[in-house]
C-alpha positions in Angstrom: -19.5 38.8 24.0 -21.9 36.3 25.2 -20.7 32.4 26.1 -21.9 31.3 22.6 -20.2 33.8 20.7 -16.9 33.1 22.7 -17.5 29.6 21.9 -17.9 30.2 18.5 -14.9 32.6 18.4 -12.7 30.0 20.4 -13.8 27.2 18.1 -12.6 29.0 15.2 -9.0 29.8 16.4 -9.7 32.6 17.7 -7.4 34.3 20.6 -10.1 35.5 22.4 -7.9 38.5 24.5 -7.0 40.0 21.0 -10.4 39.4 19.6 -12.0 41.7 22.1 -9.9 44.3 21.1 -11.1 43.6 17.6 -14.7 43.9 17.4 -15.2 44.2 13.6 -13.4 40.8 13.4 -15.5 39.1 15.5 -18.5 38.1 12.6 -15.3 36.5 10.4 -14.5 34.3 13.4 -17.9 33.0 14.7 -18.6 31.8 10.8 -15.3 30.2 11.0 -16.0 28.4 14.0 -19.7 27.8 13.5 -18.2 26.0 10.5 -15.7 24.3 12.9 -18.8 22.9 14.9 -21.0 22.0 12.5 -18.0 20.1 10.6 -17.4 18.3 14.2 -21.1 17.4 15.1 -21.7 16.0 11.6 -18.5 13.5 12.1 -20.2 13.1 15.6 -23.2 12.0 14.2 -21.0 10.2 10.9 -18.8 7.9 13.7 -21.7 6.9 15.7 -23.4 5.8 12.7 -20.1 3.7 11.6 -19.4 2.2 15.2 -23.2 1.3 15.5 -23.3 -0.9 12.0 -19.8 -2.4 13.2 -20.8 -3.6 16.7 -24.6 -4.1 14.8 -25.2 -7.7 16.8 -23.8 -5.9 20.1 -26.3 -5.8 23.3 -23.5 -2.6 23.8 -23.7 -0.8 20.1 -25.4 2.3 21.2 -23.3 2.8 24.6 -20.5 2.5 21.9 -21.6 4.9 18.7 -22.2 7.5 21.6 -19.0 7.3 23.1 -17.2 6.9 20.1 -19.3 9.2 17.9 -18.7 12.1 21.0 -14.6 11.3 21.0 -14.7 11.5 16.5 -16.4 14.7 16.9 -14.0 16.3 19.6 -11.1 14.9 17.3 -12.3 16.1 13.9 -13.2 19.9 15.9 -9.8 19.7 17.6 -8.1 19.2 14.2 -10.2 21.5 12.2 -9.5 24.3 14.9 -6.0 23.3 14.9 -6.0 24.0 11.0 -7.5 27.1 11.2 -5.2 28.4 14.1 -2.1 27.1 12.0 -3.0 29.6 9.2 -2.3 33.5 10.0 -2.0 36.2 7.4 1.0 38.4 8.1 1.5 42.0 6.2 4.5 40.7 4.4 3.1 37.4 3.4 1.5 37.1 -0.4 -1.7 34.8 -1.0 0.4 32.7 -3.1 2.8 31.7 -0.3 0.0 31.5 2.4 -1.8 29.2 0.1 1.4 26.9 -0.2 2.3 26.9 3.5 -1.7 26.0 4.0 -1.7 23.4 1.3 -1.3 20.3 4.3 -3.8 21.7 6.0 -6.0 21.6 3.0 -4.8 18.2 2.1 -5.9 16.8 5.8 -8.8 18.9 5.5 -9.5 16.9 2.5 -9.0 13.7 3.8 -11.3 14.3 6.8 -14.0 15.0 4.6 -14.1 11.8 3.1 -13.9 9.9 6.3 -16.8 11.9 7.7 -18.9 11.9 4.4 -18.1 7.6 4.1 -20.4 6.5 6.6 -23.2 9.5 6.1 -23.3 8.2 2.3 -24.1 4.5 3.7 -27.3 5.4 5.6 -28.1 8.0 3.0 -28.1 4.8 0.8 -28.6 2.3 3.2 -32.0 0.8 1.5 -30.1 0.6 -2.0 -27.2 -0.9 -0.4 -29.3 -4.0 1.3 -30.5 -4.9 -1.6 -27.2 -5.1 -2.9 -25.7 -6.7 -0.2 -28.7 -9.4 -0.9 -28.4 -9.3 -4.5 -24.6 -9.9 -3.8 -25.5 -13.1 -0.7 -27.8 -14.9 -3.2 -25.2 -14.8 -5.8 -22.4 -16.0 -3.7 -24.8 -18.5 -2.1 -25.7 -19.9 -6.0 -22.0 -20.3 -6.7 -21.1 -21.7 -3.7 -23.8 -24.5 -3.7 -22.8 -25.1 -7.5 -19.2 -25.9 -6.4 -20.0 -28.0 -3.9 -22.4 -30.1 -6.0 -20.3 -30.4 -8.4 -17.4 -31.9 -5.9 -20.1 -34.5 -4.8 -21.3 -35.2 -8.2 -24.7 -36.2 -6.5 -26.4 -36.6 -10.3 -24.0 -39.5 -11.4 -24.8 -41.4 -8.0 -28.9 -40.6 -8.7 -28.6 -42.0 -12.5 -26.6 -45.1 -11.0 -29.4 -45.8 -8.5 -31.7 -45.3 -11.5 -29.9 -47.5 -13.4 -30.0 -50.2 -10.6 -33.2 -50.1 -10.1 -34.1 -50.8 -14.1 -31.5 -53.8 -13.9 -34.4 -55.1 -10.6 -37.4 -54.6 -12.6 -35.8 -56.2 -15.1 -34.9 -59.5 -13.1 -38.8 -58.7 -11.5 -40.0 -59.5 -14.8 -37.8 -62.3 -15.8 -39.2 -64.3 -12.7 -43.0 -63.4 -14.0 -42.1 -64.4 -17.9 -39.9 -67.7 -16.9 -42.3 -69.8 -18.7 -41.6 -67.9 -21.9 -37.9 -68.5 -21.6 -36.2 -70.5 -24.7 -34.8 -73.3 -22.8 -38.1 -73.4 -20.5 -40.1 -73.7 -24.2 -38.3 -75.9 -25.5 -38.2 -78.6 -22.1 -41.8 -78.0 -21.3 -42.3 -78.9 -25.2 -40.7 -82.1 -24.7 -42.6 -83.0 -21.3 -45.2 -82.1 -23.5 -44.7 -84.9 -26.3 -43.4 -87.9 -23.3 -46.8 -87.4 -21.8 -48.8 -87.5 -24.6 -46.9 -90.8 -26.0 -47.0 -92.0 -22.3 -51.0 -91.7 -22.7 -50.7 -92.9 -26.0 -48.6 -96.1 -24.6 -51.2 -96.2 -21.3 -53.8 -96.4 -24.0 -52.8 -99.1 -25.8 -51.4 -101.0 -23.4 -53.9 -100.7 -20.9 -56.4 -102.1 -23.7 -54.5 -105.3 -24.6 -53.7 -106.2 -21.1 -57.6 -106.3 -20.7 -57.6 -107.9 -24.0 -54.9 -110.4 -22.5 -56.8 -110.8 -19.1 -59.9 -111.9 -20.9 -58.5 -114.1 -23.1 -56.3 -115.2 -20.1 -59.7 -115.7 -18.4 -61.4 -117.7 -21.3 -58.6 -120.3 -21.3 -58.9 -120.7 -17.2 -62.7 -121.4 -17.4 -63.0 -123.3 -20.4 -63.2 -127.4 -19.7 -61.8 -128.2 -22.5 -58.6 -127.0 -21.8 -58.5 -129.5 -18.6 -57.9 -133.2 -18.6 -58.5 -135.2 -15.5 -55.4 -137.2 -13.8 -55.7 -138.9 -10.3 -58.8 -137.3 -10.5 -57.5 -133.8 -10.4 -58.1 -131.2 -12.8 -55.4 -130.4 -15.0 -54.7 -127.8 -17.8 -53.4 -128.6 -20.6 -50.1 -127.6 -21.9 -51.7 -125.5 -24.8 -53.4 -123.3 -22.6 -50.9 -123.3 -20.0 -48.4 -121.9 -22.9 -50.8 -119.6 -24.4 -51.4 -118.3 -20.3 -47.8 -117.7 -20.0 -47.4 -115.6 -23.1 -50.4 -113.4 -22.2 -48.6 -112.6 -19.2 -45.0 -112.0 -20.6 -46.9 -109.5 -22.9 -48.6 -108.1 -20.3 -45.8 -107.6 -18.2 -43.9 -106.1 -20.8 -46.6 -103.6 -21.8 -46.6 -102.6 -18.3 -42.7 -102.2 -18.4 -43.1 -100.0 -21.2 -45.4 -97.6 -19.2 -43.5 -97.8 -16.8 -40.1 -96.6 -18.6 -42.5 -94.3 -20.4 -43.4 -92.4 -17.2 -40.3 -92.4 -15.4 -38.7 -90.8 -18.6 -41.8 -88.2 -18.2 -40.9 -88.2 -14.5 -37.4 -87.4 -15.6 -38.4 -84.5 -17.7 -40.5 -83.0 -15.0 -37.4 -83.5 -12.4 -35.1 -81.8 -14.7 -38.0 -78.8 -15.4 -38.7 -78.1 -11.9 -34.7 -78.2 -10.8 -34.0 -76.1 -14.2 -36.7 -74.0 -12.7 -35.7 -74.0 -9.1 -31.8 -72.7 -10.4 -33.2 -70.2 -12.8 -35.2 -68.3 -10.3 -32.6 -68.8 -7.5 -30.0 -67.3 -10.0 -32.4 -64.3 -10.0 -33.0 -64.0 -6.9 -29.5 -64.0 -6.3 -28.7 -61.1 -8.9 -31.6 -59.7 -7.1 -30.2 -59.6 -3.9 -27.1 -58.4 -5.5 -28.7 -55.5 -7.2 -30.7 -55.0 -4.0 -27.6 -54.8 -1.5 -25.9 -52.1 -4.3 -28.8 -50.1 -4.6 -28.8 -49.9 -0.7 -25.4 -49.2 -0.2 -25.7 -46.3 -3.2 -28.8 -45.1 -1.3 -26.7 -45.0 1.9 -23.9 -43.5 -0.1 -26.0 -40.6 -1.8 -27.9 -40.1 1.7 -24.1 -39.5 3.3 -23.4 -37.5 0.6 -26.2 -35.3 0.7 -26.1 -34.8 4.7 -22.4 -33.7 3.9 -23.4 -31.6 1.2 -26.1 -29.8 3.4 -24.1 -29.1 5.6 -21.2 -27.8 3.1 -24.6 -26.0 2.0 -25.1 -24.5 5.8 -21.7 -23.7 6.5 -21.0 -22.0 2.9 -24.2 -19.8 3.5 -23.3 -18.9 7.1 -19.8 -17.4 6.0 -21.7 -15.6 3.3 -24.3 -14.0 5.5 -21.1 -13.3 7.5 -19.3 -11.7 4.6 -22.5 -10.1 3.6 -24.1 -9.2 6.6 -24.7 -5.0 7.6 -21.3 -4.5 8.9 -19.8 -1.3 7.8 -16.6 -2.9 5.9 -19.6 -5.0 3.9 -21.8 -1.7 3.4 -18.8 0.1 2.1 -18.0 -2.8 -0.3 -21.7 -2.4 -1.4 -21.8 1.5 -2.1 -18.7 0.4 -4.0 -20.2 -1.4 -6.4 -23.5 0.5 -6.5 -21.0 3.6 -7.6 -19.7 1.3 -10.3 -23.2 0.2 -11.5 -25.4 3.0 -10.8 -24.5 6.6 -12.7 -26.9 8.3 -10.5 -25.5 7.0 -6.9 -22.1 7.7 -8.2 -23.4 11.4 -8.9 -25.1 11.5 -5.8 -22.4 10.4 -3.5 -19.8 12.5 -6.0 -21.6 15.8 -5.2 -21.9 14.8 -1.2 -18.2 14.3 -1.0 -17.8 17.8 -2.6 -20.0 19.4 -0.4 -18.5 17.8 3.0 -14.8 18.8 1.3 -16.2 22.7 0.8 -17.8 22.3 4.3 -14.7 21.5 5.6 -11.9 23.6 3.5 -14.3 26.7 4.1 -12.8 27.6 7.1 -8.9 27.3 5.9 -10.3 29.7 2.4 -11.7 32.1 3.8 -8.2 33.1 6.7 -6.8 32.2 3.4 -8.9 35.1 1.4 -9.7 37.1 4.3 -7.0 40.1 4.2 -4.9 41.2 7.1 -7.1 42.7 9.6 -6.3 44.3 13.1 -6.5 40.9 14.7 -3.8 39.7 12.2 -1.8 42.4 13.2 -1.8 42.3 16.8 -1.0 38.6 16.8 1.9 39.1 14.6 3.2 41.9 16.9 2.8 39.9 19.9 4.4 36.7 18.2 7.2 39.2 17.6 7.4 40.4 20.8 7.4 36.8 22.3 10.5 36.1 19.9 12.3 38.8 20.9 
C-alpha cells in the first residue's frame, strides 16, 4: 500500500497491521476514510468561512479562519474517525443491536453535520441574505427614528412656531392699518370737526376784527369826533366808547380762536399720545412674540441636534446588530427560511446531504458484514482480555 492509501485506510479506522493481512478489505476502508476527509476538509473550509465573517472588521481575519478553519477540520476528522473506530461488527452481534450501540455515534454524527453545513449555507446564500440583512437595517432604522420623534414631539413645537409667527404678522399689520382702528376713527373724526369749526371761527372772526379795525380807524381819523381843549385835540367820549367796545369784541373774538385751537391742539395731543401707546403696546407684544419665537427656535434647534444624534446613535447600533457578522447572517437565513419556500428547500436538502455525507461512514461498518478484518480484531481484542 502506497502513503495515500494508508492514509486513507488510517483515516477510516482502520488498524493498519490487520488490514495488510486483509487485502480484500482494503477498497471498504479507503471509501470510509476518503469520506472521513472529505467530511473534515469541508468543515475546514465551513469554520474558516464562520471565523472570517466573525472577526470581518479584523486586520487579523484570514490569519484566524486559517488557523481556526485547520484546528475544526482536524477536530471534525478526529471525531468522525473516532466514530467509525468505535463501531466493530462482531460474529455474535445482530444489525439490530450494532445499530443501537451506534445510535450516539449517529446522533453526534448528526449534530456535526449541521454545524459544518450552518456556515456553508450562509455564503451559499450570502447575496440573498444582505439584502435581508438591509431590508431588516432600514426597517429597524424607520422604527427607531419614529420612536424617537415621537419622544421629541418636534411637530407640536413646529406648529407653535407657526402659530407665533401668524400672531407677528398679525401685530405687523395692525401697526400698518392703525389709522383704520375704531377708537383712531372716531378721534381723528373729532379733530376733524374742531378744525373745521376752528376755520369756521378763524373765518368769522378774522373778518369782523378787520371789520372792527376799520371802523376803529374811521372813528380815529374823523375830526368830528375831536373837540379842542387847551388847544389839544381831544376825542370825544362817543367815539372813545364806541373804540373801546370794538376792542372788547375784538379781543374776545380772538379768545375764542384761541380756546378753539387749543381744544384742536388738545385733540391732536391726545391722537398722537393715543397713537404713540398703541403702537408701543405692539411693539411690545411684538417683542414678546419675538423673544418666544426665538426661544422655541432655540428650543426646536436643541431638540433636533439631540434628536440627530438619538438618530446617529440608533443607526450605529443597528448597523451593529445588522452588520455581516455570522450571529447576524444566521439570524438572516432564519428568516429567509421562514419567508422563502424555496431557500427553506434549498438549505433543507443541503443539511440532508451533509447528514448522509457524514452518517455514510458509520452505515456502511454498520451494513458491511463481518469480514476477515472483523474477525482478526475481535480475536486479538480477546486475546488482549485474556
Amino acid at each position: 500500500m502506497n502513503r495515500l492509501i494508508k492514509f486513507l485506510c488510517f483515516s477510516g479506522g482502520a488498524n493498519l497491521s490487520i488490514l495488510q493481512k486483509c487485502p480484500t478489505e482494503v477498497n471498504k476502508f479507503i471509501s470510509i476514510g476518503a469520506t472521513v476527509v472529505m467530511t473534515g476538509v469541508l468543515a475546514s473550509i465551513s469554520g474558516g468561512y464562520a471565523v472570517s465573517q466573525i472577526f470581518v472588521n479584523s486586520e487579523n481575519r484570514i490569519f484566524y479562519a486559517i488557523a481556526f478553519g485547520l484546528v475544526w477540520g482536524l477536530t471534525i476528522f478526529n471525531l468522525d474517525r473516532f466514530i467509525v473506530m468505535s463501531i466493530n461488527a462482531t460474529k455474535n452481534s445482530s444489525l439490530r443491536e450494532q445499530f443501537f450501540v451506534a445510535i450516539p455515534r449517529i446522533l453526534l454524527a448528526l449534530i456535526i453535520a449541521v454545524v459544518i453545513t450552518k456556515p456553508l449555507e450562509v455564503r451559499i446564500f450570502s447575496e440573498r441574505i444582505s439584502s435581508e440583512l438591509e431590508f431588516q437595517r432600514i426597517i429597524s432604522d424607520s422604527i427607531s427614528i419614529s420612536k424617537i420623534e415621537q419622544n421629541y414631539d418636534l411637530e407640536r413645537t413646529t406648529k407653535s412656531i407657526s402659530s407665533i409667527s401668524d400672531e407677528i404678522e398679525s401685530v405687523e399689520r395692525e401697526k400698518i392699518e392703525i389709522f383704520n382702528a375704531p377708537e383712531f376713527k372716531q378721534m381723528s373724526s373729532t379733530y376733524s370737526s374742531c378744525r373745521k369749526t376752528l376755520d369756521k371761527i378763524k373765518s368769522n372772526s378774522y373778518r369782523q376784527i378787520r371789520k372792527n379795525n376799520n371802523e376803529r380807524k374811521s372813528l380815529v381819523e374823523n375830526e368830528q369826533n375831536y373837540f379842542i381843549l387847551d388847544e389839544q385835540r381831544i376825542l370825544n367820549s362817543n367815539a372813545k366808547s364806541r373804540i373801546n367796545v370794538l376792542s372788547r369784541e375784538n379781543e374776545k373774538l380772538k379768545k375764542n380762536i384761541s380756546y378753539q385751537n387749543s381744544k384742536c391742539k388738545k385733540l391732536e395731543r391726545a391722537i398722537a399720545e393715543y397713537r404713540e401707546r398703541y403702537l408701543e403696546e405692539l411693539n411690545q407684544r411684538s417683542s414678546f412674540l419675538e423673544k418666544r419665537k426665538m426661544s422655541k427656535t432655540m428650543q426646536l434647534d436643541s431638540a433636533n441636534l439631540k434628536l440627530l444624534n438619538e438618530i446617529a446613535d440608533s443607526k450605529k447600533i443597528t448597523e451593529k446588530s445588522y452588520s455581516s457578522n455570522f450571529i447576524s447572517q444566521l439570524e438572516a437565513l432564519g428568516k429567509l427560511k421562514a419567508k422563502e419556500k424555496l431557500i427553506w428547500t434549498i438549505s433543507t436538502f443541503i443539511l440532508i446531504l451533509f447528514i448522509l455525507i457524514e452518517i455514510t461512514p458509520v452505515m456502511v461498518k454498520l451494513m458491511s458484514p463481518t469480514g476477515i478484518y472483523d474477525e482478526i480484531l475481535e480475536m486479538q481484542n480477546e486475546i488482549y482480555l485474556e
